[in-house]
C-alpha positions as CSV (number, residue, x, y, z in Angstrom):
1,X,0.0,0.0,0.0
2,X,3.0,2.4,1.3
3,X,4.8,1.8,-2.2
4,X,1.3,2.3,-4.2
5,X,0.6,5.8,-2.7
6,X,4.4,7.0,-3.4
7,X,4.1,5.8,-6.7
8,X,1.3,8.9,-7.2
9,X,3.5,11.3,-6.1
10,X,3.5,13.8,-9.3
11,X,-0.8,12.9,-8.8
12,X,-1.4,14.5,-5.9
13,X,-2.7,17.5,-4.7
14,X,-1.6,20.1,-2.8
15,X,-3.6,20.6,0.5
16,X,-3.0,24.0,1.4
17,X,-3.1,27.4,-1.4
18,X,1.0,26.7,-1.4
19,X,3.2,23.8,-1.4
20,X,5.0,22.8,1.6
21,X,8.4,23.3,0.4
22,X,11.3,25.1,2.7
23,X,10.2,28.4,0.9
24,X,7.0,28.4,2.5
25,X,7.1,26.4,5.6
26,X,9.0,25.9,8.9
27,X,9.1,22.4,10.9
28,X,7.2,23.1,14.0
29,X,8.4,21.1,17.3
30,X,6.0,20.4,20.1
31,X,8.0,17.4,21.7
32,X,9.0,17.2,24.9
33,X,12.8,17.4,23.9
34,X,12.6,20.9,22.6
35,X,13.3,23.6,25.6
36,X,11.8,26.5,24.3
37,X,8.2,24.7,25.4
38,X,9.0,25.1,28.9
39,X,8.4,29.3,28.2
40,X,5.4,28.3,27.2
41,X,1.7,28.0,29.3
42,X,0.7,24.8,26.8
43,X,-2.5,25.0,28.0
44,X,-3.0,28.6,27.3
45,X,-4.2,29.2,23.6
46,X,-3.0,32.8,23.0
47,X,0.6,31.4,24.9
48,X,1.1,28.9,22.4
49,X,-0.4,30.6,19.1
50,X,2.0,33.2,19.9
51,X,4.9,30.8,20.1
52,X,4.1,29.5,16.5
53,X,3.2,32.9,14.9
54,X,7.1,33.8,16.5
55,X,8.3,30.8,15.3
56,X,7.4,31.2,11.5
57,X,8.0,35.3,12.3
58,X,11.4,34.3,12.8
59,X,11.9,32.7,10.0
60,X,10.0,34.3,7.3
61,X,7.7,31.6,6.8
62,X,3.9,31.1,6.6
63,X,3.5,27.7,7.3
64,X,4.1,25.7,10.7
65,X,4.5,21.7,10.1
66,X,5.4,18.4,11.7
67,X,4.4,16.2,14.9
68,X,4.6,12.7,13.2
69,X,5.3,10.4,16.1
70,X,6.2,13.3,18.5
71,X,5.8,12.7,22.3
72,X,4.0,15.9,23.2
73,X,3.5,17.0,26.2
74,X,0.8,19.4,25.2
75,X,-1.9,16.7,25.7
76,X,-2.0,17.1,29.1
77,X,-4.1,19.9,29.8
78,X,-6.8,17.5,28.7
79,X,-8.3,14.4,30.7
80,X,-9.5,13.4,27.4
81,X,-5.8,12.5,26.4
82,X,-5.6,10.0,29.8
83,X,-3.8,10.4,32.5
84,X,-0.5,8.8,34.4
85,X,1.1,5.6,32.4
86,X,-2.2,5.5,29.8
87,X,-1.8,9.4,28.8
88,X,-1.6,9.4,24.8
89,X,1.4,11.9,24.1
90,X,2.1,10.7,20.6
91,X,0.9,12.5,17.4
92,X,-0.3,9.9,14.6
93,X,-0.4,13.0,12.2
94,X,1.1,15.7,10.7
95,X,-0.2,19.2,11.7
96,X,-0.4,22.5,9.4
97,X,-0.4,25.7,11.5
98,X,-1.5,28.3,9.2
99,X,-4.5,31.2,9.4
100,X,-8.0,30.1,10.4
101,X,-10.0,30.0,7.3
102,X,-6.9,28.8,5.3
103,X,-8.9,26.4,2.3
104,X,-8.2,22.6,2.7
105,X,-7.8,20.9,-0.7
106,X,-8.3,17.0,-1.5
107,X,-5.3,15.5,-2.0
108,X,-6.9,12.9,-4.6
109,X,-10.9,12.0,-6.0
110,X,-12.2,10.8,-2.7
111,X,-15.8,10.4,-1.3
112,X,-17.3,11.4,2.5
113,X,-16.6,8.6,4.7
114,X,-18.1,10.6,7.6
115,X,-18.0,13.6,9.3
116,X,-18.6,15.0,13.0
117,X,-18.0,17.4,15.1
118,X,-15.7,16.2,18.2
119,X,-16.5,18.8,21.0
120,X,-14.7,17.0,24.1
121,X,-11.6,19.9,25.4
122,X,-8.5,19.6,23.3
123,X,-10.3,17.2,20.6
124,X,-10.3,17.6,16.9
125,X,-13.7,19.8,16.7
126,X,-15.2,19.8,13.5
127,X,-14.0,16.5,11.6
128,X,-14.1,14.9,7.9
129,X,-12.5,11.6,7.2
130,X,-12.1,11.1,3.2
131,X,-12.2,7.8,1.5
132,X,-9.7,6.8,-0.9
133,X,-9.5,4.2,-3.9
134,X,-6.0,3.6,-5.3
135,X,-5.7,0.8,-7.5
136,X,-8.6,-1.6,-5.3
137,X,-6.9,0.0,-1.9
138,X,-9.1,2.1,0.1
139,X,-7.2,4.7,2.3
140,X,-8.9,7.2,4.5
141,X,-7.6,11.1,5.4
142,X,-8.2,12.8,7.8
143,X,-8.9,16.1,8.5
144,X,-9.7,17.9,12.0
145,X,-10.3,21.1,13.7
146,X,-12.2,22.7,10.8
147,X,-14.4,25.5,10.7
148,X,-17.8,24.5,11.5
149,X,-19.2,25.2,7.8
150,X,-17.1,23.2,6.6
151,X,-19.9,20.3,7.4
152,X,-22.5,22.2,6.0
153,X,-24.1,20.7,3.2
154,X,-22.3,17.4,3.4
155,X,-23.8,14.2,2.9
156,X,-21.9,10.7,3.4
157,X,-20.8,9.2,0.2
158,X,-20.4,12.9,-1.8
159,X,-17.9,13.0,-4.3
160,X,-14.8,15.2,-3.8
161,X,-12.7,15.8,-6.6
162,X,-8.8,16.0,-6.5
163,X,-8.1,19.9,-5.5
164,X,-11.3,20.4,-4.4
165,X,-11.9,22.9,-1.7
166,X,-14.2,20.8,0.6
167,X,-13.2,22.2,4.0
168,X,-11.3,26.1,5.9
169,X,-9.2,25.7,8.9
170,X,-11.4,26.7,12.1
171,X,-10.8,29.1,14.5
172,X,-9.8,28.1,18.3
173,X,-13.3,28.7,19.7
174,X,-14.9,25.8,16.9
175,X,-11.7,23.8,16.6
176,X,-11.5,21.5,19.7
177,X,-9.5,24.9,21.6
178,X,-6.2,24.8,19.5
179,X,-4.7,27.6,17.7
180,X,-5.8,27.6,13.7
181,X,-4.5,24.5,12.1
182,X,-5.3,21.2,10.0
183,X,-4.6,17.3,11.3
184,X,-3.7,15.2,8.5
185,X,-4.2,12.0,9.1
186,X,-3.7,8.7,7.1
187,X,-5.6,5.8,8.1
188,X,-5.1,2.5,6.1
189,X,-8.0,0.4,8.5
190,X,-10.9,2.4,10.3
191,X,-11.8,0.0,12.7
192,X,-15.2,0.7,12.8
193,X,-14.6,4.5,13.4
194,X,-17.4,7.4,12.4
195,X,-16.3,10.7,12.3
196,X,-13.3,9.5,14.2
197,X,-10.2,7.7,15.2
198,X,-7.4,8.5,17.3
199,X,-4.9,11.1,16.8
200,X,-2.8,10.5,19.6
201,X,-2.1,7.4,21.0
202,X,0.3,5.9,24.2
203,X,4.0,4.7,24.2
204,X,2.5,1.2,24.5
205,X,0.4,1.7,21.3
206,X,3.2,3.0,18.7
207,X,3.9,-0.1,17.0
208,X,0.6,-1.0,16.7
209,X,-0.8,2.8,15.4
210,X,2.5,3.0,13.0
211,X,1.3,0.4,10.7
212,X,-2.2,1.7,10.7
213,X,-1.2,5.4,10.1
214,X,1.5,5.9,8.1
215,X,3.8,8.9,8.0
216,X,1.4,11.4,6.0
217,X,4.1,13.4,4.7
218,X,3.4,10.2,1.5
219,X,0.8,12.3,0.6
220,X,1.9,16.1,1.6
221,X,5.2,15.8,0.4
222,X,6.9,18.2,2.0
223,X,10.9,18.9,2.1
224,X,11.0,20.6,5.1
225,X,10.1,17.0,7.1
């Protein structure tokens, strides 16, 4: 599967207005191992929009990206991350810090697999998970904390069309309380999931969530990760 999806490389989409290429976008790091965090109040939203709007600042760029497989702290100012040995700390996407509103494009022909809005502190918010044929595959993206019209007018099974604009970045009262960005998501088994699946997972889940949720950078391409 892995292989297939590189393989369509120069037939992809980009997500985003602009390509994620070192012109445009700055690595972002929210793991535990990078001491400019511990400036930060992580569970304040203005505290930590600020650090990533100095961050790109800084280096002339209008794109934040990154977090595959990071061990955040950041999860913790939410129960609904767990707590003690079972708290998920490790990001299963790729996130996109850009301006609320910012259009997200498909990155291939897709159709609704669902769509929700995840309201619990610190979740995704508004949510749509696209389904993906490639050569008899199916693959799923996903994309969360969305602006709330972005589920207007969507129906399950709707046909979205490589660089479509199907869904705008949300702002941080809609979008699960995060500062404006996209998770991107690949998911190669759903598991039953509606509107759903895990972002974030525990230390005792990695080997099990890295075959299900490959590196999404397949798909974004981006020479800055």
């Amino acid at each position: 599967m892995i292989e297939i999806i590189k393989s369509y490389n120069n037939k992809i989409a980009n997500i985003f207005p602009y390509d994620l290429s070192e012109q445009n976008a700055q690595k972002i790091d929210l793991s535990s191992n990078n001491n400019e965090l511990k400036k930060v109040d992580l569970k304040n939203i203005a505290h930590l929009s600020e650090y990533i709007a100095m961050t790109l600042k800084r280096n002339n760029k209008i794109i934040g990206i990154g977090g595959y497989m990071e061990d955040r702290e950041i999860y913790k100012k939410s129960s609904h991350f767990g707590t003690d040995e079972n708290v998920r700390s490790i990001h299963l996407g790729i996130d996109l810090w850009s301006k609320e509103n910012t259009p997200v494009y498909a990155p291939l022909d897709a159709q609704i697999h669902s769509f929700k809005i995840n309201d619990n502190f610190g979740d995704y918010g508004p949510t749509i998970i696209l389904e993906h044929n490639i050569e008899g595959f199916k693959l799923f993206t996903l994309y969360g904390h969305l602006s709330t019209n972005s589920l207007i007018n969507k129906e399950l099974g709707q046909v979205i069309k490589k660089g479509e604009n199907f869904a705008n970045l949300g702002n941080s009262i809609e979008n699960g309380s995060w500062p404006p960005h996209l998770h991107f998501q690949i998911i190669t088994d759903m598991q039953n999931n509606w509107g759903d699946f895990p972002g974030v997972c525990s230390k005792k889940q990695i080997n099990y969530y890295e075959q299900i949720c490959p590196n999404p950078n397949i798909l974004l391409n981006s020479s800055v990760l």
